[in-house]
N, C-alpha and C positions, 0 to 999 in steps of 0.2 A: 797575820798580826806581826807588826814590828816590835821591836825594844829600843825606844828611846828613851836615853838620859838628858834629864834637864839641871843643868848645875845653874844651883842658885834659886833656894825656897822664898824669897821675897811675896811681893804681892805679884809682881809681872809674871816671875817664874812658877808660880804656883797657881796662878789663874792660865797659861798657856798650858801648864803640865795637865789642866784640867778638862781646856780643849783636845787634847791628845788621847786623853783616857776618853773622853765623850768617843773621841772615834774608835776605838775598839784597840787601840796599841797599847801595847804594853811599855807603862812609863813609870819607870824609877827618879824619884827625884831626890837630888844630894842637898844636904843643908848644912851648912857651915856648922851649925849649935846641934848635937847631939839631941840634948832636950825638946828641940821644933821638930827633927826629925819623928823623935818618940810620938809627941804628938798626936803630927799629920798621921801616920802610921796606925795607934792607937784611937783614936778620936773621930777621923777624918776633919780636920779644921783645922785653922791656922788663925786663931784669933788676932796675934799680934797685926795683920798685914791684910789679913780678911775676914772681918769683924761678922761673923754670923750667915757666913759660907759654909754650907756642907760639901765636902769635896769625895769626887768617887770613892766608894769602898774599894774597887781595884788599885785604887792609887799607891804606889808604895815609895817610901819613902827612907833614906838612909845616913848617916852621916859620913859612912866611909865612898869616898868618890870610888877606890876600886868597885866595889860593889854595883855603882849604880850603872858605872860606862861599861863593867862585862859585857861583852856578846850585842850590846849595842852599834845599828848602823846609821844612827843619828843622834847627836850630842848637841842640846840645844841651849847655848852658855848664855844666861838671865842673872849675870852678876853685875855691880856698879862698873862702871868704866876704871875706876881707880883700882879696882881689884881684879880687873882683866889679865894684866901679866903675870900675876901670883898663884890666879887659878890654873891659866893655861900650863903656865911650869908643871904645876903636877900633873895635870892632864896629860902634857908628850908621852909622860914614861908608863902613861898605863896603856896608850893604844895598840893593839896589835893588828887589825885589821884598817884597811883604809875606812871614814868614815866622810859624812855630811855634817860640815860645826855651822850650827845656823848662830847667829848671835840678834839678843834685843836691847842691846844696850846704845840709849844715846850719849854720846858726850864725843870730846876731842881730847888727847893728852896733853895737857901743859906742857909744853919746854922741849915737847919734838914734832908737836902738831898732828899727831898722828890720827887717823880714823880707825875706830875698832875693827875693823877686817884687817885694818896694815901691823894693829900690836898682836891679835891672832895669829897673822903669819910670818910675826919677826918670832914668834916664841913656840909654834908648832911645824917641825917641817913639812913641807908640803908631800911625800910622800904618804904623809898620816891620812891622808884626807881628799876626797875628792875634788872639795870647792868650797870656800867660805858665801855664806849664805846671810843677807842681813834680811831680818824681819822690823818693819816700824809701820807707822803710821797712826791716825786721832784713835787712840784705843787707851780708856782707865782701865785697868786690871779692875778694880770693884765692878764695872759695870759687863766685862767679860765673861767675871764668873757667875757672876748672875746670869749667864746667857743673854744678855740683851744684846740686839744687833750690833753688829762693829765690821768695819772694811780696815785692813792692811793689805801693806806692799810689802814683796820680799824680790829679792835682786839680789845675780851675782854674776861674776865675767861668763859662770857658761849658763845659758837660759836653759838647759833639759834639766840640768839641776835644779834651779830655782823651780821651777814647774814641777818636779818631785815633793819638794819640800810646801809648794802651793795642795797636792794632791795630799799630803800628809794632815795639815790643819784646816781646809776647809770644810765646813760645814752651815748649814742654814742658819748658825748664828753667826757661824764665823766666815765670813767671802774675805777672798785671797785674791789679789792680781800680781803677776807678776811686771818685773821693769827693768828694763837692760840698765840702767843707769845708776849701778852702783854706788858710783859717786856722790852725785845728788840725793838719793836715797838716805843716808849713811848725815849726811852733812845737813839735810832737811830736818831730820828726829834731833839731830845735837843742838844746831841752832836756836831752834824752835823756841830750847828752854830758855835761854837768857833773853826773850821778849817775854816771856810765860814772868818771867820775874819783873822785868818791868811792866806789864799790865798788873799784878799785884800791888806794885810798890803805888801804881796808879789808884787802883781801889782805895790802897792805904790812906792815902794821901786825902782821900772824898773827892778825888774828881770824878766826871761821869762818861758816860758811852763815849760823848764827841771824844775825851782823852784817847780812852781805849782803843776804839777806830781808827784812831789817826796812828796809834802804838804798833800797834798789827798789821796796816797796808805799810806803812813807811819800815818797819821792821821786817814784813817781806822782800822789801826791796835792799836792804843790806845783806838779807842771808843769800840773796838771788846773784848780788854783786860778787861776793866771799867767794858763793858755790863756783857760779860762771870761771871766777882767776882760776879754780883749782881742779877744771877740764868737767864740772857736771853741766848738765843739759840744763837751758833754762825752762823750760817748760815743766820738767820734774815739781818747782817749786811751786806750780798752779793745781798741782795734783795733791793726792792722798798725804803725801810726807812732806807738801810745803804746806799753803794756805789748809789742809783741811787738820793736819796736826796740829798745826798756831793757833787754828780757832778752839783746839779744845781743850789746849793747854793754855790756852789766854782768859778762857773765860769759865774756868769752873772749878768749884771749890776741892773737887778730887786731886787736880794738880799740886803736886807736892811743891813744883816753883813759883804758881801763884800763889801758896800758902807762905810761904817764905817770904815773897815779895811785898805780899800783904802787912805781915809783920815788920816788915822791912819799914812801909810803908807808914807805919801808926808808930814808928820812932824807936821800935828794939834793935841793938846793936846783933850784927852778922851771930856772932860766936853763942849768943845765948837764944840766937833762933831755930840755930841747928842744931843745939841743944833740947830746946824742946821740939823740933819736930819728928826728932828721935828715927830718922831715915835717909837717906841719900839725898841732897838736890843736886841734878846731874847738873843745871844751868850755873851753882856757882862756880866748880870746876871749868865748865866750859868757858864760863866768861872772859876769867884770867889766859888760855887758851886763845879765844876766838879774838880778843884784844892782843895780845901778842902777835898772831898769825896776820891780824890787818893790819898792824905796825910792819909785819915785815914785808908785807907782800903789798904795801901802799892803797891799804882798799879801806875804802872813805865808809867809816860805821860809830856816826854820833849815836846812836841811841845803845848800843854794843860798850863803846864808848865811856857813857855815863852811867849805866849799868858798873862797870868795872872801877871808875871812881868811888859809888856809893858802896863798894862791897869790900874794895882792897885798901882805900885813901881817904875814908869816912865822910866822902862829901855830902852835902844835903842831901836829900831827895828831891826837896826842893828848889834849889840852887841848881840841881842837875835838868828837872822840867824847867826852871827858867833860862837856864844855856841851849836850850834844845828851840825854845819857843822863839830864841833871837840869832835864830843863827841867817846867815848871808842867804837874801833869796834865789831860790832855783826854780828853774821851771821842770813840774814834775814827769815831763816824758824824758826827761834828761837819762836817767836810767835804762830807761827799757831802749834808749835809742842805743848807747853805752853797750847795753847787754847785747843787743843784735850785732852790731856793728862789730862787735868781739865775737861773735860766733862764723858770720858772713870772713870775719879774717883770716880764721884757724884751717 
């Protein structure tokens, strides 16, 4: 039996901390709020994030981060993206032994582009630690902890690693593959959500499937373009952590950035939707982000795009479906001829 710590009692981190306990490890899990920790602790449940989950009796739970990374050889960080650098800072000074930092966080940093493995290891040095490990892929935390089936992917530069950390959470509800392609990995979960928000804003708006579908395959194809300039594999995006996270974060009411986007979508302004959604949406961070990085890096993403209009520069939502709907025609293998052609060059 292991000891791993999970920082970050959320719905993700706390439904993962679940799979862990189901496997017989010993899992401490830190929570930002004293009082969730008491809790999980006393109760086993975590109503705010997991509405009517019983979570192992074994599960324990803590506020003080010393406490929970003790004598652990695996630290598995389930914070927002935006509170990535803040945790890890405390994190350094309590490690004393080299560890495994697996991370579930999708998003991208605003204003250095960064992917959560690269602000992992601007802010933990790597002597702490054997290998940064990302975990993603089509997985609701509500439907995790209810045990019901789910496939992820986990990747990292050394594959005996990742295959450790594959051996550590899999189980007959939970299957793991691993994927050398860190990259795409990492950039497939981030993306995903600023389409996740525009099929909401879709929903909102009362259009129907043909919208959607055309949201989601033409939206693969910009994260495919993004991923491709920034050295990931394009094939990565046809897998678990491209098209099969987009389909379930495009189309289902668990997604916290389809709920956003929905709202978005039936005419509430940004600020009073994150207000009540009362949670992280990783896609409007990334948006600002993933629009920045395609302005810099000259990679063509209308629907990224108009996303970042309606959230930062209050355009319609419908002004934005009609910029989209007239724009110069192309013929759709343009792309993927694009994306080979870029790989065949490298």
């Amino acid at each position: 039996m292991e000891k791993i710590a999970v920082l970050g009692a959320g719905s993700w981190g706390t439904a993962l901390a679940l799979v862990l306990a189901d496997n017989g490890h010993d899992v401490h899990l830190w929570a930002h709020r004293k009082s969730l920790a008491e809790e999980i602790s006393r109760t086993h449940t975590n109503e705010k994030y997991l509405e009517g989950v019983a979570l192992p009796e074994q599960l324990q739970a803590t506020h003080e981060m010393a406490e929970a990374v003790r004598g652990a050889g695996h630290i598995l960080l389930a914070v927002p993206t935006k509170a990535m650098r803040e945790v890890c800072a405390q994190l350094k000074d309590l490690l004393q032994d080299k560890v495994i930092l697996t991370h579930a966080a999708k998003g991208i940093e605003p204003g250095t582009y960064k992917r959560v493995s690269e602000i992992i290891a601007e802010e933990i040095p790597k002597e702490s630690y054997e290998d940064i490990v990302v975990l993603s892929g089509p997985s609701h935390a509500e439907e995790v902890s209810r045990r019901q089936p789910t496939t992820v992917t986990v990747s990292a530069s050394d594959l005996t690693v990742a295959e450790k950390v594959q051996d550590i959470f899999i189980n007959q509800n939970f299957r793991v593959y691993t994927s050398p392609d860190l990259v795409g990995v990492e950039l497939g979960g981030a993306l995903k959500n600023i389409i996740a928000l525009g099929a909401g804003i879709s929903d909102g708006l009362g259009y129907g499937d043909n919208a959607k579908a055309a949201l989601i395959t033409r939206g693969l194809a910009e994260i495919a373009r993004l991923g491709t300039s920034m050295g990931a594999n394009p094939l990565t995006f046809s897998g678990l952590t491209g098209i099969g996270d987009l389909i379930v974060t495009c189309t289902s009411s668990h997604s916290r950035n389809w709920r956003a986007g929905y709202k978005l979508g039936q005419g509430n302004g940004l600020e009073q939707v994150l207000e009540d959604m009362g949670m992280v949406v990783e896609g409007v961070r990334t948006a600002k982000a993933a629009y920045q990085l395609a302005s810099d890096q000259n990679v063509d993403m209308p629907i990224t795009t108009g996303i970042y209009q309606i959230l930062f520069e209050d355009k319609s939502p419908r002004d934005v479906v009609d910029q989209l709907m007239t724009r110069i025609r192309r013929h759709e293998m343009e792309d993927l001829t694009n994306i080979l052609d870029q790989q065949l060059n490298d």
